[in-house]
N, CA, C and O of each residue as an XYZ file, in Angstrom:
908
protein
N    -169.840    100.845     62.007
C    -169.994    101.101     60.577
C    -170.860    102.333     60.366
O    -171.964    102.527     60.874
N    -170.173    103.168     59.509
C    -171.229    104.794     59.068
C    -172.289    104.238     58.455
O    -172.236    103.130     57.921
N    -173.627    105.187     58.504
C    -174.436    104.786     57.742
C    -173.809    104.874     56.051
O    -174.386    103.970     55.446
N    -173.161    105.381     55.398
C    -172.364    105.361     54.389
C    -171.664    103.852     53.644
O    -171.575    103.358     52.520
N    -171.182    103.458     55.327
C    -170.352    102.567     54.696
C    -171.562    101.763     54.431
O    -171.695    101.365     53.273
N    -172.579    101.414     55.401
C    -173.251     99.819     55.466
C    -173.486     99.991     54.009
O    -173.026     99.247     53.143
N    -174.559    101.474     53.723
C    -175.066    101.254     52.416
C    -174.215    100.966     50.966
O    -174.771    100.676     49.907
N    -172.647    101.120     51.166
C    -172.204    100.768     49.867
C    -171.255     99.564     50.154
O    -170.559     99.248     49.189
N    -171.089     98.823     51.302
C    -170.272     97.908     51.656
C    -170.245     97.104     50.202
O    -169.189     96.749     49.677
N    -171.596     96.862     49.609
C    -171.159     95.681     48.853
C    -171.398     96.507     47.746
O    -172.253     95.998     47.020
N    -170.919     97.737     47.269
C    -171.212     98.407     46.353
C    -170.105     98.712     45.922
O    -169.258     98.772     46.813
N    -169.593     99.031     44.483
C    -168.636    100.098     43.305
C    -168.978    100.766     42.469
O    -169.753    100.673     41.517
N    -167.869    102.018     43.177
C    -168.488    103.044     42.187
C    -168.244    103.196     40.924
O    -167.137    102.787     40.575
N    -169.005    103.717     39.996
C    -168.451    103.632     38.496
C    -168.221    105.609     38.247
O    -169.026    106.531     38.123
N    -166.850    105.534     38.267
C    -166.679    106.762     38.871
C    -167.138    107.267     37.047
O    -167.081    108.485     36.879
N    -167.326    106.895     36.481
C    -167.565    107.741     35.123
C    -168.956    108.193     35.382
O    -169.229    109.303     34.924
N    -169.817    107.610     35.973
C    -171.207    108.086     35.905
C    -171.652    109.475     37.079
O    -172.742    110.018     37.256
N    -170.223    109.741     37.772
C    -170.577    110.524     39.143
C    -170.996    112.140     38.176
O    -171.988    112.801     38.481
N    -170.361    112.415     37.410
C    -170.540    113.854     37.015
C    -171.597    113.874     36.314
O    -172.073    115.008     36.251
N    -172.367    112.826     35.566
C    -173.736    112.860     35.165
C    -174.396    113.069     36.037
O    -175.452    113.643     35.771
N    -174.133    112.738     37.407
C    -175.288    112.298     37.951
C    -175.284    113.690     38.999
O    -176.116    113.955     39.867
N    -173.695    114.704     38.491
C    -174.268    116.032     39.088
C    -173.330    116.259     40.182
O    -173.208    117.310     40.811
N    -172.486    114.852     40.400
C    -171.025    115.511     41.460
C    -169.893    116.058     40.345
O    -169.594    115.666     39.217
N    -169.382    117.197     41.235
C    -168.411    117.941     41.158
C    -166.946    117.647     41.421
O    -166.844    117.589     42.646
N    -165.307    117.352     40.646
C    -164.612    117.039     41.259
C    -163.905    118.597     42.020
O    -163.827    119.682     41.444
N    -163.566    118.367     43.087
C    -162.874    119.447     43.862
C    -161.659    118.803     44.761
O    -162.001    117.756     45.310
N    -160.192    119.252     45.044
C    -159.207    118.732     45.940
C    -159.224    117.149     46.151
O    -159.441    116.738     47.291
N    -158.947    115.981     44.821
C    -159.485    115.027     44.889
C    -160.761    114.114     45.065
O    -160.785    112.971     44.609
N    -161.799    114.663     45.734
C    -163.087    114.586     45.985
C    -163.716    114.290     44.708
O    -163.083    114.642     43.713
N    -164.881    113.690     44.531
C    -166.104    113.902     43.718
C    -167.329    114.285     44.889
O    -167.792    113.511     45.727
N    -167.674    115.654     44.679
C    -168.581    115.735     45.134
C    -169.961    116.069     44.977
O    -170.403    116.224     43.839
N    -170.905    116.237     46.256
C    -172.068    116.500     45.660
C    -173.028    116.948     46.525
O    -173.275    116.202     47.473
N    -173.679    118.055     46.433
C    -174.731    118.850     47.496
C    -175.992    118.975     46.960
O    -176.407    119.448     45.901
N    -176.674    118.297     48.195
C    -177.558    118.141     47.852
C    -179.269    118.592     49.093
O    -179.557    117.675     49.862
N    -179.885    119.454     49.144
C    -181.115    119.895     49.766
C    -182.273    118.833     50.366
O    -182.834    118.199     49.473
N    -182.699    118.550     51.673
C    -183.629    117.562     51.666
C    -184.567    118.298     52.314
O    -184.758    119.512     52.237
N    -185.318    117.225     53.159
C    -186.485    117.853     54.087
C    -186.729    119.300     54.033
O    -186.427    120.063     54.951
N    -187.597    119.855     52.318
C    -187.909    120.747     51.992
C    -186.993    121.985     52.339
O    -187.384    123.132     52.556
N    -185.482    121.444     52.347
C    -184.640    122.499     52.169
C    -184.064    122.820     53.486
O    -182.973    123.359     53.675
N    -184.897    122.440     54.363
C    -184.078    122.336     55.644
C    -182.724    121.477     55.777
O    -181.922    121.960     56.577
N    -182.524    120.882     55.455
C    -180.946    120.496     55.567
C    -180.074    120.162     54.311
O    -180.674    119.598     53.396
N    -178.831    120.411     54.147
C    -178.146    120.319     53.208
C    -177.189    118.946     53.266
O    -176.670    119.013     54.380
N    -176.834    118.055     52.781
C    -176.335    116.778     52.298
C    -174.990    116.764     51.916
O    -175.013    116.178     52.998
N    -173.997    116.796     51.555
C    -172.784    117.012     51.098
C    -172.089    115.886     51.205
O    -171.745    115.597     52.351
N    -171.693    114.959     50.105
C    -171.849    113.720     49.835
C    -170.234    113.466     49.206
O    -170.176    113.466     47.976
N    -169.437    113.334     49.663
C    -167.747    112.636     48.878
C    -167.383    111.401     48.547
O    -167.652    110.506     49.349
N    -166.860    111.152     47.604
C    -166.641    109.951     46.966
C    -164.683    110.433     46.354
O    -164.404    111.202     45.435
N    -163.760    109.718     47.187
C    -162.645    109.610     47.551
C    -162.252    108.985     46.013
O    -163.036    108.766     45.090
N    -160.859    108.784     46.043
C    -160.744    108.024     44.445
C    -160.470    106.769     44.789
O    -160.471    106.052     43.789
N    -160.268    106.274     45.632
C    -160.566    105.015     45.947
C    -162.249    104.142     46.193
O    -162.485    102.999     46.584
N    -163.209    105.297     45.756
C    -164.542    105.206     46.034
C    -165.001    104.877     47.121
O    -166.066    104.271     47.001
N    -164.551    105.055     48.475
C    -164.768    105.732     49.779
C    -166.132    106.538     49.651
O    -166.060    107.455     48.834
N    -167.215    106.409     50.210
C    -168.175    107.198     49.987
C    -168.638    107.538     51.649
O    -169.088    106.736     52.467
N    -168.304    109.295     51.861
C    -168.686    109.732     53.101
C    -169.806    110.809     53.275
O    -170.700    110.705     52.435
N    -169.948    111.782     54.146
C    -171.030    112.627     53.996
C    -171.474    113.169     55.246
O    -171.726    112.553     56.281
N    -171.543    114.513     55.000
C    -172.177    115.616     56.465
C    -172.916    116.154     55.884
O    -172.742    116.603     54.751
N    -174.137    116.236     56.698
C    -175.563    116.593     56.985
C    -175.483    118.539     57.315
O    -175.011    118.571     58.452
N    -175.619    119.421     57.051
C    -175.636    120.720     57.850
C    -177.284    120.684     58.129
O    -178.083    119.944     57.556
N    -177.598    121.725     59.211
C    -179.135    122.315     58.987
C    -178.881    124.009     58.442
O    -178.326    124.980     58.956
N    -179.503    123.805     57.309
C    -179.517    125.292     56.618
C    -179.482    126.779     57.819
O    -178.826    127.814     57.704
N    -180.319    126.422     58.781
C    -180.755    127.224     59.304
C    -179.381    128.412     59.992
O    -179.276    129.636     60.073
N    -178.584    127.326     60.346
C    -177.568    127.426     61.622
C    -176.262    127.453     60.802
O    -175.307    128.195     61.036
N    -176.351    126.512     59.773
C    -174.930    126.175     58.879
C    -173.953    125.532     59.549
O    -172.746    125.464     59.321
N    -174.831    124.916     60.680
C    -173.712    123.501     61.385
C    -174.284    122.414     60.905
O    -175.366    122.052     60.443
N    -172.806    121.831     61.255
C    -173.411    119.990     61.100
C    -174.294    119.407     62.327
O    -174.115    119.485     63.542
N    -175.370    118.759     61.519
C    -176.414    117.954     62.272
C    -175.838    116.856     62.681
O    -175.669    115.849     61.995
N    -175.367    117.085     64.340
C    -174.714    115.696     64.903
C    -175.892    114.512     65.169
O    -175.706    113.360     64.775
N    -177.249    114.955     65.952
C    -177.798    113.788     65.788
C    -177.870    112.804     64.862
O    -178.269    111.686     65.186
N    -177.395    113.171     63.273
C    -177.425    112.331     62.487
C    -177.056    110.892     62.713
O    -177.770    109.941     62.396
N    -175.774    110.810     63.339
C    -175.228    109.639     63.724
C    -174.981    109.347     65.286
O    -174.081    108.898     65.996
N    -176.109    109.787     65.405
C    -176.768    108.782     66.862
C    -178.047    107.604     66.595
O    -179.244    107.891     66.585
N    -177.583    106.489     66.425
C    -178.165    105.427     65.999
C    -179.376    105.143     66.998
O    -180.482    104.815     66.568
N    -179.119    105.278     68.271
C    -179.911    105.152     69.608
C    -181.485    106.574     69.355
O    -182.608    106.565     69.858
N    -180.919    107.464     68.512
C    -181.757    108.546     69.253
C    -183.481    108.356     67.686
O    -183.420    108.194     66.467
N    -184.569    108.483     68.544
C    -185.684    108.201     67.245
C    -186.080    109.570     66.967
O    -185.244    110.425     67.259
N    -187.196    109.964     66.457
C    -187.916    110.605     66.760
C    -187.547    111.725     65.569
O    -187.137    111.183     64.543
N    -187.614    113.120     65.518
C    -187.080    113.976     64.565
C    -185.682    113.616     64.130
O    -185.525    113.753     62.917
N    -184.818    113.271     64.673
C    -183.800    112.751     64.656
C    -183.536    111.395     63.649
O    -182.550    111.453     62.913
N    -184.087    110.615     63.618
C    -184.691    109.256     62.782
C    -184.836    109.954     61.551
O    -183.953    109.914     60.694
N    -186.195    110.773     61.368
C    -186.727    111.614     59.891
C    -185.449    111.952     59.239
O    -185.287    111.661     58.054
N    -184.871    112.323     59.667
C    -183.166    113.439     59.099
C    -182.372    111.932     58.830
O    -181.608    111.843     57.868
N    -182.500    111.275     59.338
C    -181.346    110.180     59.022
C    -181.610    109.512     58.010
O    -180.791    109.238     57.132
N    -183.073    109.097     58.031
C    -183.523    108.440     56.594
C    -184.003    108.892     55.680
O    -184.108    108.299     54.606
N    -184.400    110.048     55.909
C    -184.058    111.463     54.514
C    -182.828    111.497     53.935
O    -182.827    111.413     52.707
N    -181.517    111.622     54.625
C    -180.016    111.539     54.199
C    -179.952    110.397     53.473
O    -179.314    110.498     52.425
N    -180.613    108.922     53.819
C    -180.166    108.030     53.058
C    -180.876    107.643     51.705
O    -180.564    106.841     50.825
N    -182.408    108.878     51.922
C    -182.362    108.544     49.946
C    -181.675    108.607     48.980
O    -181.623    107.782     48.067
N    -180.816    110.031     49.137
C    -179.928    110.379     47.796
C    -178.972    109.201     47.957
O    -178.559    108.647     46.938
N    -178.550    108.734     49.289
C    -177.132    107.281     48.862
C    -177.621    106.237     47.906
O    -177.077    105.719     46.931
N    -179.081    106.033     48.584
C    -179.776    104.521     47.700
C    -179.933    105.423     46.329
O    -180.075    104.584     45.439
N    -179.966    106.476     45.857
C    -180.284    106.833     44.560
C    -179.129    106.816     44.255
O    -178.925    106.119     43.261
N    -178.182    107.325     44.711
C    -176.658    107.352     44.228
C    -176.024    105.728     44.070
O    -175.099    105.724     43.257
N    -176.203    104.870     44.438
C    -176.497    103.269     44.712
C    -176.682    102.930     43.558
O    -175.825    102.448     42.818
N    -177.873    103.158     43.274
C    -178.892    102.636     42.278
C    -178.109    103.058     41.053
O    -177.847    102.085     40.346
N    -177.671    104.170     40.601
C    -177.502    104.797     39.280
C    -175.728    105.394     39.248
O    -175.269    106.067     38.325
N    -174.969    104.966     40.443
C    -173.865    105.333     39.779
C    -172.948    104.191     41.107
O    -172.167    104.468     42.017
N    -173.380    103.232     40.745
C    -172.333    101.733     41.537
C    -172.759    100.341     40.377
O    -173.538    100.054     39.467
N    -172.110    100.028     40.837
C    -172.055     98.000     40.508
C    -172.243     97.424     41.732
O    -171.179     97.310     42.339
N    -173.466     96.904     42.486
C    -172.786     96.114     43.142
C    -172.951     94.488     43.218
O    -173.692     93.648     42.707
N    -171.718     94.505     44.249
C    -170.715     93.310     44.550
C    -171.867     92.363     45.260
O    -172.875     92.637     45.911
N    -171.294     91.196     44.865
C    -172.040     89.731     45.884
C    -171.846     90.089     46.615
O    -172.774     90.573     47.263
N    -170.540     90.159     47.116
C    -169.735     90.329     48.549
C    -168.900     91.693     48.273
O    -168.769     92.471     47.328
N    -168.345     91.560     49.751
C    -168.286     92.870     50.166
C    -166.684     93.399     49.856
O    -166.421     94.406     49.198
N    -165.692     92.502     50.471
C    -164.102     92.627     49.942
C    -163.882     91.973     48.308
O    -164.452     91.030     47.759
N    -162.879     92.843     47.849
C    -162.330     92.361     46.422
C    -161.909     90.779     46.422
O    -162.204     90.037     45.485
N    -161.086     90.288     47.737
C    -160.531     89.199     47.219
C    -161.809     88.076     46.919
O    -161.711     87.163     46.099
N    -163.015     88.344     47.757
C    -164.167     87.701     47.721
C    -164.810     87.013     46.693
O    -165.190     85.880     46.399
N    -164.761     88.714     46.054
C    -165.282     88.732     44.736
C    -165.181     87.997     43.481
O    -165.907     87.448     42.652
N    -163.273     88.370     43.848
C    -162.575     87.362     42.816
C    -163.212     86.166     42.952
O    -164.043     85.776     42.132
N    -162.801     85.378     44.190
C    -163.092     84.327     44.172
C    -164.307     83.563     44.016
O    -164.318     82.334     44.092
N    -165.665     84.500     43.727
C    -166.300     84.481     43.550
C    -166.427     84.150     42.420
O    -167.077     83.151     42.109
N    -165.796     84.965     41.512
C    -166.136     84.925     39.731
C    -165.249     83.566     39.354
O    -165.489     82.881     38.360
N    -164.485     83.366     40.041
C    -163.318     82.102     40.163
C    -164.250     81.137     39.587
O    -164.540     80.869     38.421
N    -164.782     80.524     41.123
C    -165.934     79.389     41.188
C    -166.637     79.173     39.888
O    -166.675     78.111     39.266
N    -167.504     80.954     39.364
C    -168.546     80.727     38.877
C    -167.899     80.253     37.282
O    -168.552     79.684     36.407
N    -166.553     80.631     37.203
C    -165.816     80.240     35.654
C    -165.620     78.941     36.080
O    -166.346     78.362     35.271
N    -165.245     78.244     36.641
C    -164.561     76.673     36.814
C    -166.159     75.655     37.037
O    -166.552     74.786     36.258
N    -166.636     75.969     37.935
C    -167.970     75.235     38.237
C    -169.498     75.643     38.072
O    -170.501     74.949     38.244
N    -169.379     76.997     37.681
C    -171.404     77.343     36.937
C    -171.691     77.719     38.274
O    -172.740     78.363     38.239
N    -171.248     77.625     39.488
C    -172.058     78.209     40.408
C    -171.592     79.428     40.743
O    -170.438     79.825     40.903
N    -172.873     80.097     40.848
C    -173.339     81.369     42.083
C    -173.967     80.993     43.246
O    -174.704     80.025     43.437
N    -173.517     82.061     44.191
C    -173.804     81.916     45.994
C    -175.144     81.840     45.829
O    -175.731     82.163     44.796
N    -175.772     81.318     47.062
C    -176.556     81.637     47.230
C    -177.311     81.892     48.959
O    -176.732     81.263     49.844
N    -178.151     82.494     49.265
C    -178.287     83.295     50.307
C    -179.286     82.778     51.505
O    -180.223     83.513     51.817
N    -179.128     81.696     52.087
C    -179.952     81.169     53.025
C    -180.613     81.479     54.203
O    -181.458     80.925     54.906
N    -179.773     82.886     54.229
C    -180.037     83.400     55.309
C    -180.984     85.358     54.946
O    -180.692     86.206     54.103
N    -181.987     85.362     55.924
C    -182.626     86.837     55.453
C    -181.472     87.903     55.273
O    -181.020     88.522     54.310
N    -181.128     87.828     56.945
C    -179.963     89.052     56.850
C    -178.884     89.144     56.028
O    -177.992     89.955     56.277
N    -178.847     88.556     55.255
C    -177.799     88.831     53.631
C    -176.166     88.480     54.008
O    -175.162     88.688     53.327
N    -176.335     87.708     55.709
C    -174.837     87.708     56.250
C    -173.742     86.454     55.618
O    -172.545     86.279     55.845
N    -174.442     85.897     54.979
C    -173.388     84.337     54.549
C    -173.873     83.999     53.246
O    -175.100     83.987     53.152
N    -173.230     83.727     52.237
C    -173.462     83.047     50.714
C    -172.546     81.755     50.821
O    -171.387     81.686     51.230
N    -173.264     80.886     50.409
C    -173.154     79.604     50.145
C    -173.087     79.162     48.696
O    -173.768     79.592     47.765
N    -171.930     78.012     48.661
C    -171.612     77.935     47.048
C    -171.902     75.778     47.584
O    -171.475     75.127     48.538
N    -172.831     75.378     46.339
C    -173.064     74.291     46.463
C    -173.308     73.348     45.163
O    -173.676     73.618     44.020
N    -173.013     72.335     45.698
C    -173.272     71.758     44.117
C    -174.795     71.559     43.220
O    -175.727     71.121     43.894
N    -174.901     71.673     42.660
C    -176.510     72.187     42.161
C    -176.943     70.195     41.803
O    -178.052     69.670     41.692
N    -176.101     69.814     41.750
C    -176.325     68.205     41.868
C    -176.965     67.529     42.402
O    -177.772     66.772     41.861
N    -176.728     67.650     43.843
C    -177.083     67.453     44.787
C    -177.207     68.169     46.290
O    -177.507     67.468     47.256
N    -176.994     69.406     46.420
C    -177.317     70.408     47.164
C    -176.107     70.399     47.943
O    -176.339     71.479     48.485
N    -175.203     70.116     48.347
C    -174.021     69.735     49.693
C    -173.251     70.911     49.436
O    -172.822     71.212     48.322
N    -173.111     71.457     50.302
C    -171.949     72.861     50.281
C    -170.375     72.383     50.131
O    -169.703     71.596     50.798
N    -170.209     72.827     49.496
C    -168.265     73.420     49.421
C    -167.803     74.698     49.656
O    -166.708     74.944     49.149
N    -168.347     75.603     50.300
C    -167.748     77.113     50.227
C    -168.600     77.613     51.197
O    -169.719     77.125     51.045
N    -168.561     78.121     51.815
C    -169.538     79.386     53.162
C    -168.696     80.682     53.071
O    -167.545     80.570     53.492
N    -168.995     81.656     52.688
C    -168.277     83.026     52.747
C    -169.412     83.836     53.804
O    -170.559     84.162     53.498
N    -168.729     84.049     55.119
C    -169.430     85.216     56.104
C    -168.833     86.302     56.434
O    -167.618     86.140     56.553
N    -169.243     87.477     56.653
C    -168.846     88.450     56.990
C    -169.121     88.529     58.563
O    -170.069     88.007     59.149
N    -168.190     89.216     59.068
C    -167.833     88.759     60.721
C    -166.666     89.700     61.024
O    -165.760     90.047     60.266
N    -166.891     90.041     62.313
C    -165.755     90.805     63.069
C    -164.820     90.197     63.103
O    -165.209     89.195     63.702
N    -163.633     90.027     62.854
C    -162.441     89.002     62.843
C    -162.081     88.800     64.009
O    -161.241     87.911     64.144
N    -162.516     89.456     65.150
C    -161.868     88.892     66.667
C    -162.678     87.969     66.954
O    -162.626     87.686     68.151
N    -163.509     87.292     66.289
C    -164.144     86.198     66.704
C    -163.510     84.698     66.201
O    -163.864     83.534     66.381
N    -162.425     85.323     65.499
C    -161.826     84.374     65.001
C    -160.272     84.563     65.177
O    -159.440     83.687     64.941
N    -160.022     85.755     65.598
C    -158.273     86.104     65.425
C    -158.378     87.769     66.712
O    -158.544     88.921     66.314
N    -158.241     87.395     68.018
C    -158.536     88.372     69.222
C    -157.140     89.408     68.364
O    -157.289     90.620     68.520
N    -156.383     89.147     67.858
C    -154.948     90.566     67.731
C    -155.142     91.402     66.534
O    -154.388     92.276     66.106
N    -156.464     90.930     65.977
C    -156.777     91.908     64.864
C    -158.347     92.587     64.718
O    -159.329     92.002     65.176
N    -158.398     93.314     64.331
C    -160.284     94.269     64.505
C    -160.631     94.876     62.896
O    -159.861     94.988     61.942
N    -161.415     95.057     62.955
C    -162.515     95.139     62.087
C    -163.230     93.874     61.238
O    -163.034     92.687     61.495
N    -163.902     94.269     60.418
C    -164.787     93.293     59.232
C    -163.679     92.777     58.573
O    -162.589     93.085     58.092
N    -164.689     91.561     58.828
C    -163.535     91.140     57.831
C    -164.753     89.509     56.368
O    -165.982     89.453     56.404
N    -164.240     88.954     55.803
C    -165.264     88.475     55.086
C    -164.211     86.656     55.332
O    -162.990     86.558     55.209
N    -165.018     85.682     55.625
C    -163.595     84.550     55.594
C    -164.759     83.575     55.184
O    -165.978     83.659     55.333
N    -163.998     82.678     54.649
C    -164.803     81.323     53.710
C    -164.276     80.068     54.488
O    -163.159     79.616     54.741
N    -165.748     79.654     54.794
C    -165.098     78.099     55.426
C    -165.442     76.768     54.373
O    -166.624     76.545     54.107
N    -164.662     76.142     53.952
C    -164.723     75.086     53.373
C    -164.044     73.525     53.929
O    -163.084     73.608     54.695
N    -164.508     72.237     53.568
C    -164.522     71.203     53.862
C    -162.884     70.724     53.392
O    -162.381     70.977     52.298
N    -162.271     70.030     54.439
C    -160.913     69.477     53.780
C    -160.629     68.056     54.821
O    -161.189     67.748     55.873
N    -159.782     67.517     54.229
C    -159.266     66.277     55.580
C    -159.161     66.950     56.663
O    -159.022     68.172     56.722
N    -159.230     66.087     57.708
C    -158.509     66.532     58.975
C    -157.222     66.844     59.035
O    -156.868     67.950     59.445
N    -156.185     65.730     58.558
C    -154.859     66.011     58.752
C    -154.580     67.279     58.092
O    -153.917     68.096     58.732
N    -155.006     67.606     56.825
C    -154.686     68.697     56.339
C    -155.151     70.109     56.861
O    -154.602     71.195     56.678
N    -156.402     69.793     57.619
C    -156.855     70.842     58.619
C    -155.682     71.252     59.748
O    -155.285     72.411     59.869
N    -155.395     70.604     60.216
C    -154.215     70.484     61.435
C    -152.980     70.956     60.417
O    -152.240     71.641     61.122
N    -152.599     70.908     59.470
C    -151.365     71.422     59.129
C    -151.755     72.847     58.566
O    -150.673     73.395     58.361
N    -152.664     73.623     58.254
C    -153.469     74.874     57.890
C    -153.588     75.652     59.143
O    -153.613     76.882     59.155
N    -153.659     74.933     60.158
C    -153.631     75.454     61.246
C    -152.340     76.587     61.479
O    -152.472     77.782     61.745
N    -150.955     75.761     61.276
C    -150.151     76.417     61.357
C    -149.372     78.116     60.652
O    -148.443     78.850     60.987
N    -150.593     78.093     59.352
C    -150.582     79.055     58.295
C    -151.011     80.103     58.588
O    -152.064     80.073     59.225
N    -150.612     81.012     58.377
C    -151.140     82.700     58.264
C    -152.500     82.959     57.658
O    -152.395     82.840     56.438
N    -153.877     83.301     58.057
C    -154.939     83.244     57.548
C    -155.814     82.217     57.369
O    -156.886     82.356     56.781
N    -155.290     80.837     58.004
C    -156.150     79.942     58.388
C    -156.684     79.948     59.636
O    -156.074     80.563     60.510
N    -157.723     79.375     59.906
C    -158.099     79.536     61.465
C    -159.385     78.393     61.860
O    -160.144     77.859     61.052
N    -159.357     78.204     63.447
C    -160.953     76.792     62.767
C    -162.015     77.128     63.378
O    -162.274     77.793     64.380
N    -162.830     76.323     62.290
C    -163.897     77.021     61.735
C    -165.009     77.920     62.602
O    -165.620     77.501     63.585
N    -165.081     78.697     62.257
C    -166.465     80.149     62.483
C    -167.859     79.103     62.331
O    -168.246     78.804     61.201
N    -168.563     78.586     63.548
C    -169.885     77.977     63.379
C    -169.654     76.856     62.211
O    -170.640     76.717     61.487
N    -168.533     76.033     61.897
C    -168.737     74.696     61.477
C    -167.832     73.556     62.734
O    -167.144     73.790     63.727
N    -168.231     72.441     62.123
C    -167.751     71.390     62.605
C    -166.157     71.637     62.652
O    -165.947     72.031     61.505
N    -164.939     71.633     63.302
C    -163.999     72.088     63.562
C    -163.231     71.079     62.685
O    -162.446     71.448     61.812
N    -163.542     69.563     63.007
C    -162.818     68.762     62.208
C    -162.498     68.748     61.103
O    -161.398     68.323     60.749
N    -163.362     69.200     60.317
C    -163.636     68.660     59.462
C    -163.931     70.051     58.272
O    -164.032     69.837     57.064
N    -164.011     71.118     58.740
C    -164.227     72.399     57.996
C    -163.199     73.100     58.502
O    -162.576     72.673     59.474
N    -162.810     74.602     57.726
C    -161.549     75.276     58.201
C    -162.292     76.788     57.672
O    -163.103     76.922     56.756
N    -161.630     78.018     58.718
C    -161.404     79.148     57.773
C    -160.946     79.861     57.513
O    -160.085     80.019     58.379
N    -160.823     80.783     56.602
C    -160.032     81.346     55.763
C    -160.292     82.972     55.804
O    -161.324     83.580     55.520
N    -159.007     83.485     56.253
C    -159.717     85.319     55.854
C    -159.569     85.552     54.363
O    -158.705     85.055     53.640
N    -160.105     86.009     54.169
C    -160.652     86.740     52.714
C    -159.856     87.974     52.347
O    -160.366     88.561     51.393
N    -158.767     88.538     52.816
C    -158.119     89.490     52.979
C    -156.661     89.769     52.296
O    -155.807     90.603     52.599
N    -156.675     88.861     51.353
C    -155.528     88.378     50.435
C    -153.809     87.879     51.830
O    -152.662     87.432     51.790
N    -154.404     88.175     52.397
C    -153.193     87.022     53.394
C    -152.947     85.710     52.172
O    -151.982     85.572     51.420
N    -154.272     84.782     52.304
C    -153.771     83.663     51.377
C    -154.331     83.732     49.653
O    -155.469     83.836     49.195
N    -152.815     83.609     48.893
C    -153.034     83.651     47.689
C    -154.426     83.175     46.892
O    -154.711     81.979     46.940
N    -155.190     83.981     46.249
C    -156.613     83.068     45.427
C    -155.633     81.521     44.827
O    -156.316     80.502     44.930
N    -154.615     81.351     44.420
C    -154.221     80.077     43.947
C    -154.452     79.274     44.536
O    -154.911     78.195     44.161
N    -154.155     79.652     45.743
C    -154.002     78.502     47.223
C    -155.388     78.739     47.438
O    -155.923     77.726     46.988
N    -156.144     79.383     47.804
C    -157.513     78.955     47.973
C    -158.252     77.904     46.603
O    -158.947     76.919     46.849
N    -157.952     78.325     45.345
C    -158.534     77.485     44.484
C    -158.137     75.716     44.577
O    -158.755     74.655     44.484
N    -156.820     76.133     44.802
C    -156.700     74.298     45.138
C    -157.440     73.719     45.762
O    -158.039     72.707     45.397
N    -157.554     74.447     47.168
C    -158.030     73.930     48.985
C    -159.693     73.942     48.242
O    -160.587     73.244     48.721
N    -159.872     74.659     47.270
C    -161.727     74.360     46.993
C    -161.930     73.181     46.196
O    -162.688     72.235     46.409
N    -161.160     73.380     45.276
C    -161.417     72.058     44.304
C    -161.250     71.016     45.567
O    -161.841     70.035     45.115
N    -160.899     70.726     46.585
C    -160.522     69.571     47.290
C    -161.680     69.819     47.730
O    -162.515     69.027     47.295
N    -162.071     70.585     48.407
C    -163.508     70.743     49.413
C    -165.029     70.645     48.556
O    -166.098     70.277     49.045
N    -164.760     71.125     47.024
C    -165.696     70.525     46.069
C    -165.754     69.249     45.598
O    -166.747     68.815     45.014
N    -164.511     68.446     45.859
C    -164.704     66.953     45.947
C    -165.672     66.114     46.676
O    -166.474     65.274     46.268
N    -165.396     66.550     47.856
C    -166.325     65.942     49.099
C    -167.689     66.077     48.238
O    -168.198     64.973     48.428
N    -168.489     66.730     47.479
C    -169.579     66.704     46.985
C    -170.102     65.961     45.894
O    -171.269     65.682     45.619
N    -168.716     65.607     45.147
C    -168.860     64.329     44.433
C    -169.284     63.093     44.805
O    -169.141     62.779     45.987
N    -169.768     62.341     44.057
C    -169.997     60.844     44.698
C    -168.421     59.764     44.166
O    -167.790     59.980     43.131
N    -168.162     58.886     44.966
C    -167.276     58.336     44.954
C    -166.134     58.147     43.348
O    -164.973     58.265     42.958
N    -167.711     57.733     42.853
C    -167.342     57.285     41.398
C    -166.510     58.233     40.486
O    -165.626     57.792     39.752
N    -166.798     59.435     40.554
C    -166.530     60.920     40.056
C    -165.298     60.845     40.952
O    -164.195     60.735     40.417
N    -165.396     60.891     42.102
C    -163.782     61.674     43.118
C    -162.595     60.823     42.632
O    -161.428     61.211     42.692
N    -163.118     59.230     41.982
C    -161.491     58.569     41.939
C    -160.993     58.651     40.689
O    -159.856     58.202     40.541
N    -161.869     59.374     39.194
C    -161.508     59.605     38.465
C    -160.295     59.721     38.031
O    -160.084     60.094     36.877
């Protein structure tokens, strides 16, 4: 992951605010140049129309690109230049994005899904910001785990990030999900008894809303589920 991407993974851009804020459109691009470490290096910052946000570093001096930039391994002067580059993103962050709970659209949706049908928002149990949890505020019991994860840890014939939600269902119905495109079992739950799901619109939000309302059952108490 570029330093680019991590910082806007869970970010959108609000492309109306880019030319306030001083980018230029050029050959599709919004762009934007920008001077750091007292002018020693120049910044040059693109935002794609799909809001793709990339960026090369030059050193004024030479008018090449500063490759140490993206050597993650290397500290030292090298470090200074990298986290100099990433003020203007967090300022660009701050004043011309929205961001997202999560990181993919279908997520999101399903995110705002939940929070219209049942009042809940995720919430974050963990420091590293890697998993949101959707639970019943009732009585605390989860129905939903959304993690972000390399997908070969779950599916070896496909690569990159990917975001997948594990939720609670029967067994038998676990075993027949099995057979489905975008089901898979479960990422760090109980196998029986939890399932998961890529987040990647493979499976319709419809079909996930059903499979939740079922997995938000389990959190009911009896009396409520036979309604």
């Amino acid at each position: 992951m570029t330093i680019e991407e991590n910082i806007f993974k869970r970010a959108e851009i609000n492309q109306n605010a880019l030319a306030g804020y001083g980018f230029r459109q050029a050959k599709g691009f919004w762009i934007l140049e920008r001077p750091f470490m007292n002018g020693d290096f120049k910044a040059v910052i693109r935002i794609d129309s799909a809001g793709h946000v990339s960026g090369t570093v030059y050193e004024i001096a030479t008018q090449d690109e500063y490759l140490p930039l993206r050597v993650e391994s290397m500290d030292g002067f090298a470090a200074e230049v990298r986290n100099a580059y990433i003020e203007p993103l967090k300022d660009i962050k701050e004043k011309c994005c929205h961001e997202n709970v999560f990181i993919f659209p279908q997520t999101n949706r399903l995110a705002d899904e939940i929070y219209k049908k049942y009042g809940d928002k995720p919430v974050f149990p963990w420091d590293d910001f890697s998993g949101g949890v959707f639970k019943n505020p009732s009585n605390g019991k989860w129905y939903a785990i959304v993690m972000a994860l390399n997908v070969q840890k779950v599916d070896k014939k496909l690569s990159g990030e990917v975001e997948v939600m594990n939720i609670k269902l029967n067994p038998e119905k676990i075993k027949e999900l099995h057979k489905e495109k975008g089901f898979y079992p479960a990422y760090h739950m109980n196998k029986k008894n939890w399932i998961s799901i890529l987040l990647n619109d493979t499976v319709p939000n419809k079909v996930l809303l059903t499979l939740l309302d079922e997995s938000h059952a389990f959190t009911l108490s009896k009396r409520f589920r036979n309604r």
